[in-house]
C-alpha positions as MATLAB code, in Angstrom:
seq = 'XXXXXXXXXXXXXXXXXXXXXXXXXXXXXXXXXXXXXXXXXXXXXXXXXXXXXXXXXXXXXXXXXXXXXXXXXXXXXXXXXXXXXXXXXXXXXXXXXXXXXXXXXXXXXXXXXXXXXXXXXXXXXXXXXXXXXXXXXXXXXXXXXXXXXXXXXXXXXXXXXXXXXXXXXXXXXXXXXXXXXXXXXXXXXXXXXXXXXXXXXXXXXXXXXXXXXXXXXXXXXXXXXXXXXXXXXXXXXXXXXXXXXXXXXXXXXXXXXXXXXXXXXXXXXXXXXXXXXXXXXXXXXXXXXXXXXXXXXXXXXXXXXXXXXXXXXXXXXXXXXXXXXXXXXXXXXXXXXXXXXXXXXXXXX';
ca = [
     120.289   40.743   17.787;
     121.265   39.946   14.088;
     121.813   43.235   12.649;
     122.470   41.391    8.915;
     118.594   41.917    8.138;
     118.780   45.322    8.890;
     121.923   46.345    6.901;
     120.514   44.166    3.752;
     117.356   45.657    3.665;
     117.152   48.362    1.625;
     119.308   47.378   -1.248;
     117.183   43.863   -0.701;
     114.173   45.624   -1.411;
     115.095   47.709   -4.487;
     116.274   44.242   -5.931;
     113.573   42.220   -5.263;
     111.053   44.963   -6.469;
     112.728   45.020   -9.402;
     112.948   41.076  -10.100;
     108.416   41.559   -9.651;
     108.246   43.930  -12.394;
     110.138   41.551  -14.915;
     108.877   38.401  -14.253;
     105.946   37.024  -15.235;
     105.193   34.002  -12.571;
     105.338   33.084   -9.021;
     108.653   32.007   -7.722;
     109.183   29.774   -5.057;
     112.577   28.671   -3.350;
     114.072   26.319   -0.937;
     116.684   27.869    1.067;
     118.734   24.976    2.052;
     121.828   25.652    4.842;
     122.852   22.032    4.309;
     122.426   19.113    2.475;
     120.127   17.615    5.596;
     117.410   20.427    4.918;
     117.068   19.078    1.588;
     116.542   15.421    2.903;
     113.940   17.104    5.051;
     111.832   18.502    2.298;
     112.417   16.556   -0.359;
     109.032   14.234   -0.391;
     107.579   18.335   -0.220;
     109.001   19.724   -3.037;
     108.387   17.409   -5.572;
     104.918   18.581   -5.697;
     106.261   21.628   -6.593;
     108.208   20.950   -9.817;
     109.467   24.919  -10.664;
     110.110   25.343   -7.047;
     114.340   26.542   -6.914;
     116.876   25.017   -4.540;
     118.646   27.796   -3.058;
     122.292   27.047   -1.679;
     123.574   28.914    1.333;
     126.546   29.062   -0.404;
     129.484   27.683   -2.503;
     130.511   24.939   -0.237;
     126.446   23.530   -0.059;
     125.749   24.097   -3.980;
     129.116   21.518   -4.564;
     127.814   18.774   -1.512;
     123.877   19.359   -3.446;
     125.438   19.272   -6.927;
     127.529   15.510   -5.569;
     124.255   15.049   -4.322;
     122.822   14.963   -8.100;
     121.027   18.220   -7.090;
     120.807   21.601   -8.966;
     120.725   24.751   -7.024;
     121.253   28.269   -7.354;
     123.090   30.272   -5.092;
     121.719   33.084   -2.341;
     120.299   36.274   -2.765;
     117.505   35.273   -4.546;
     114.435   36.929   -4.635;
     110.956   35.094   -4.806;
     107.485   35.326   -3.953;
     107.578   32.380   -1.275;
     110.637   30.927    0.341;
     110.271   27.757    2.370;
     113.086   26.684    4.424;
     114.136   24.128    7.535;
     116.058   26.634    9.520;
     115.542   30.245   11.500;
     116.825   32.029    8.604;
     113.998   34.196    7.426;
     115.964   37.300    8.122;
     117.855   36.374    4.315;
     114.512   37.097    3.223;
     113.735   40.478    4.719;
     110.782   41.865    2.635;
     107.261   41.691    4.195;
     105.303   40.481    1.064;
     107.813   37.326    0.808;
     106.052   34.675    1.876;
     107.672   32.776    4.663;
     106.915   28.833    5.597;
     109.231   27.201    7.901;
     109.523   23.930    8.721;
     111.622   21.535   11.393;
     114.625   19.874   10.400;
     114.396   17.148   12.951;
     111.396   15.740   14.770;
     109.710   17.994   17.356;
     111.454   20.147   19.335;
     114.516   17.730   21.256;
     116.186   20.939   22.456;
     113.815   24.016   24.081;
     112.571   26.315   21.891;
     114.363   28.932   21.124;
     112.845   32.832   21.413;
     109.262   32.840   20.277;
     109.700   35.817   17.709;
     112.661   33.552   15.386;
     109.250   31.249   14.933;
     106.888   34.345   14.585;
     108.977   36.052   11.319;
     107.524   33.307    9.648;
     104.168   33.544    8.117;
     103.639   29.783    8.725;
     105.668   27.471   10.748;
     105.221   23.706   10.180;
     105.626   21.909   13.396;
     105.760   18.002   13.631;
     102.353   17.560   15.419;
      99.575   19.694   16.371;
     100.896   18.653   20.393;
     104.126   20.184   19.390;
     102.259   23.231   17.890;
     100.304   23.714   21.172;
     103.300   23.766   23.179;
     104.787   26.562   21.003;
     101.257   28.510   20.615;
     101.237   28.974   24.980;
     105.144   30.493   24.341;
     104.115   32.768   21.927;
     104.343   31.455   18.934;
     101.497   32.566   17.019;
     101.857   30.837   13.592;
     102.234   27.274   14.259;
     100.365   24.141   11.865;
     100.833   20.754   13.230;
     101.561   19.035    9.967;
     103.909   16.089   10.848;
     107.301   14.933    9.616;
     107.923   14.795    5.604;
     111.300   13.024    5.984;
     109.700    9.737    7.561;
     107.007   10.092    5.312;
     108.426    7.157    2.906;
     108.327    4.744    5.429;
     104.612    4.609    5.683;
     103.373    5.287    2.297;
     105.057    2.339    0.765;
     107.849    4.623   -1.104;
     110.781    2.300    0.325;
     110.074   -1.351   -0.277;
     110.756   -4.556    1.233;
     112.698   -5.201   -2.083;
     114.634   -1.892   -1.933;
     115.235   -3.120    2.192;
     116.445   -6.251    0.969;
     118.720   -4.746   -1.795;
     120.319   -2.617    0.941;
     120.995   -5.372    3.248;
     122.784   -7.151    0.125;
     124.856   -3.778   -0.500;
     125.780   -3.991    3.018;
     126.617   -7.663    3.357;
     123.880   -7.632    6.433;
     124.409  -11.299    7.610;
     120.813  -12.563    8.269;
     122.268  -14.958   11.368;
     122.836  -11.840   13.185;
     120.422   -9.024   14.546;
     121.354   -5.788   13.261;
     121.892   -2.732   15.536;
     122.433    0.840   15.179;
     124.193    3.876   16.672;
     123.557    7.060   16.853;
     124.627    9.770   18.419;
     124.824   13.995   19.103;
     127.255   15.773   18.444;
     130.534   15.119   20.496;
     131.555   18.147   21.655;
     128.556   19.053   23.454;
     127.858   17.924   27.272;
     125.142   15.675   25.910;
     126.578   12.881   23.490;
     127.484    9.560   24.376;
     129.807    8.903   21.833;
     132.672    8.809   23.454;
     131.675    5.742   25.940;
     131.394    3.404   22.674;
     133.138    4.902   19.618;
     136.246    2.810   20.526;
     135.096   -0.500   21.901;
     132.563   -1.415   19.028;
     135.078   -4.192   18.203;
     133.369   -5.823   21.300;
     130.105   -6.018   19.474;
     130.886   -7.159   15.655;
     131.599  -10.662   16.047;
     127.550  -10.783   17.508;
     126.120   -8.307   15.502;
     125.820   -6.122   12.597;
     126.857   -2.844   13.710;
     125.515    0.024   12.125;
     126.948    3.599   13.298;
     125.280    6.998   12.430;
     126.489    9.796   14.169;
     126.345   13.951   13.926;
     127.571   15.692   10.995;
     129.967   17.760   13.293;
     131.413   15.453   14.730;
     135.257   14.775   14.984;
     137.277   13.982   12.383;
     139.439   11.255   15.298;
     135.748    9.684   16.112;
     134.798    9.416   12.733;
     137.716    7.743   11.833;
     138.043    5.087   14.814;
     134.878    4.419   14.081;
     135.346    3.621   10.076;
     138.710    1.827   11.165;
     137.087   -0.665   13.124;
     136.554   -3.970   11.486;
     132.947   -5.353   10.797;
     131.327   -2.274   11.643;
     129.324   -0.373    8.807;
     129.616    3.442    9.173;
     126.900    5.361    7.419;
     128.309    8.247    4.949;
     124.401    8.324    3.460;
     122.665   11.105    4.608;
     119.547    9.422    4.347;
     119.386    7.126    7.128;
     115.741    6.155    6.976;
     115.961    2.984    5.106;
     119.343    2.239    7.523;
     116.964    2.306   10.432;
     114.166    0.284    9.179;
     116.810   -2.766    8.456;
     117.993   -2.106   12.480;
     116.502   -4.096   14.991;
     117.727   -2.282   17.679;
     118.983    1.607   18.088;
     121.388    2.429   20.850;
     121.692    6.551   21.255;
     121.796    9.526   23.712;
     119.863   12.240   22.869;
     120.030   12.096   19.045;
     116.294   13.206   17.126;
     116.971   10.326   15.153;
     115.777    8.406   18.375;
     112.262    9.671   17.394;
     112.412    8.717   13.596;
     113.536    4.898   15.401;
     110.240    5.203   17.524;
     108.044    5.993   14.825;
     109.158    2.811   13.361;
     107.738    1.060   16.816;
     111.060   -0.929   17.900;
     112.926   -1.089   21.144;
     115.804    1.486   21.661;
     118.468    1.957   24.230;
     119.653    5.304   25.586;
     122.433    6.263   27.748;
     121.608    8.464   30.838;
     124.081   11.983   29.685;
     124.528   15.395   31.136;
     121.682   17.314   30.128;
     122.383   20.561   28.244;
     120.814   24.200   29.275;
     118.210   23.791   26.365;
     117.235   19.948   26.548;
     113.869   19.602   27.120;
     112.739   18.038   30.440;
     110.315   16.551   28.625;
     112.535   14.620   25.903;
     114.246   13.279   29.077;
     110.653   11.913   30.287;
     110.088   10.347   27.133;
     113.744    8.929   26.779;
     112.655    7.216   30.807;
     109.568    5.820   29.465;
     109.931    4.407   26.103;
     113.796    3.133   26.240;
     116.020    1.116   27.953;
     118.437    3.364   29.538;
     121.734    2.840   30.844;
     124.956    4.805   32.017;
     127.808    3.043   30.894;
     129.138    0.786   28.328;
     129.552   -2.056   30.595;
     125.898   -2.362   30.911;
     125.462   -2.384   27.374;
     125.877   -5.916   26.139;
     123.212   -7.415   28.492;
     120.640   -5.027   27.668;
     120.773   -5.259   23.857;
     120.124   -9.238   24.437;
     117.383   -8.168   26.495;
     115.995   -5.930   24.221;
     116.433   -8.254   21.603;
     114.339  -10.933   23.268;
     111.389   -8.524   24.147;
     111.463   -7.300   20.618;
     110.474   -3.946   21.626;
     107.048   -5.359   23.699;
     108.281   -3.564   27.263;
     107.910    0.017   26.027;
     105.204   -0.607   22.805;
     102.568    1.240   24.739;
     104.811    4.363   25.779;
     106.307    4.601   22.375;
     102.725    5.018   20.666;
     101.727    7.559   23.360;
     104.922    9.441   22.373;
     104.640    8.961   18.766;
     101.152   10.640   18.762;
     102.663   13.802   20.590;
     105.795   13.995   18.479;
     104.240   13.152   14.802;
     100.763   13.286   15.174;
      99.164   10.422   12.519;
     101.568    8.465   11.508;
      99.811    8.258    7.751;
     102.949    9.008    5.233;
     100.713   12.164    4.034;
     102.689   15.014    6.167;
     103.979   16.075    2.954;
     100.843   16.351    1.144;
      99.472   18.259    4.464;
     102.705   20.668    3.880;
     101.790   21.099    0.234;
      98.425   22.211    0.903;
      99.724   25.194    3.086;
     102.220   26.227    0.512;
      99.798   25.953   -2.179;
      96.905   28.016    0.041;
      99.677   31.097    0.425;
     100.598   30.951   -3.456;
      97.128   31.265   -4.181;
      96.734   34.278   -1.718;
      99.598   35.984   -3.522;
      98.648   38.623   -5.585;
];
């Protein structure tokens, strides 16, 4: 139990009572615990002009502010606080409206206890599939809305000029296919970092080799990985226009596997210990949709193989799974979002 609600309450209350009787309109805030919450929302709040980034603290204000953000720290006290993490406890007055939403696609890791999804007076899940799931665990607040961050992909936001540009800014060499990596983070039981970080020299002469990987992960994997020549390490936290220049993705158990399938192409996954809260069912879909493998020696034949079928093999699986994990695939999850943030400020009196 997180006692930290409990302790703040009171003197949270008497503040945010008094911040209602001064102010004379609605506020609304983003509570952002890192810069990838933003990335999450970001196609969402920009129908919301007045809405107010809220930093976690110090150290996320500076990486928003680099980001060419402006945010104001935490405690703040609004009317409606919308937010990509189980932090509604920050927030511990009953008439602050609470909206939560995912910050990766559907739910790659079990849920977690039903009532962390139930202090929220709306929780935006990634499909109304995914929201079914929840809504037989006890989760009682669930709207399948779909997946703002991949929303640019499909409304016609990125371009095939703004592609193109990228490829120039990356010296992508059109004679070769492009790949990606991705992967968890390394210290749990479930990355597969470790079997490639240090032999992508193996690769760059063939390809262009794109690497993504968790933003805990190891300073000595980061850094063998940036060291190797010909490889292009991604420091952009927006990695949606880095995936639709891949043609191939090679990962574990990354979400960013799911973002790849929305984009319909063929993907290769290494087999990896499965965690205590890894959904069985992720695994299924992993079996059915990609190529998998177990080791790093297998690797090089199986990217030319997936290379010649040009994603074909799996096409069928991947749009089953696509429907479950996003729903329609329209680029309008963000206006669907909108809608149920606008509904609550309406309600507020």
């Amino acid at each position: 139990m997180n006692i930290s609600k409990y302790i703040i309450y009171y003197p949270y209350l008497l503040a945010w009572s008094c911040s209602k009787l001064f102010r004379k309109k609605q506020n609304v805030d983003f509570y952002c615990g890192n810069i990838v919450d933003y990335i999450c929302i970001k196609k969402v709040i920009a129908h919301f002009p007045t809405m107010r980034i809220v930093a976690k603290n110090r150290k996320i204000q500076k990486v928003l502010r680099e980001y060419g953000v402006n945010s104001i720290l935490y405690p703040t006290f609004p009317d409606v606080v919308v937010m990509c993490r189980h932090s509604a406890r920050k927030f511990p007055v009953k008439k602050i409206v609470k909206i939560g939403l995912r910050h990766g696609p559907y739910h790659f890791k079990d849920f977690i206890n039903p009532r962390y999804y139930n202090e929220f007076d709306n929780y935006l899940f990634t499909s109304e599939y995914e929201n079914q799931i929840a809504s037989k665990l006890g989760i009682t607040n669930g709207v399948g809305v779909g997946y703002p961050k991949i929303d640019d992909a499909f409304d016609g936001t990125i371009t095939n000029s703004d592609l193109e540009n990228l490829k120039k800014k990356l010296k992508i060499k059109e004679t070769k296919p492009t790949i990606i990596f991705t992967a968890t983070w390394n210290k749990t039981t479930y990355s597969a970092v470790n079997l490639w970080y240090n032999r992508l020299d193996e690769l760059s002469d063939k390809y262009n080799v794109l690497v993504t990987v968790h933003d805990w992960t190891t300073t000595q994997v980061v850094n063998r990985i940036k060291e190797t020549p010909g490889i292009i390490f991604i420091e952009d936290k927006e990695v949606l226009p880095y995936l639709m220049i891949a043609d191939l993705l090679i990962g574990d158990i990354s979400s960013i596997i799911a973002e790849f399938s929305a984009l319909d192409k063929a993907m290769i996954t290494f087999r990896v210990n499965e965690g205590k809260r890894i959904s069985k069912e992720i695994t299924d879909m992993l079996e059915d949709m990609t190529y998998r493998i177990d080791t790093f020696e297998e690797l090089p034949a199986m990217i030319e193989e997936a290379l010649r079928d040009n994603g074909e093999k799996h096409r069928a699986e991947r749009k089953c799974n696509n429907k479950k994990i996003f729903g329609t695939l329209d680029g309008k999850a963000h206006l669907r979002a909108k809608e149920i943030i606008e509904k609550h400020l309406q309600g507020i009196k």
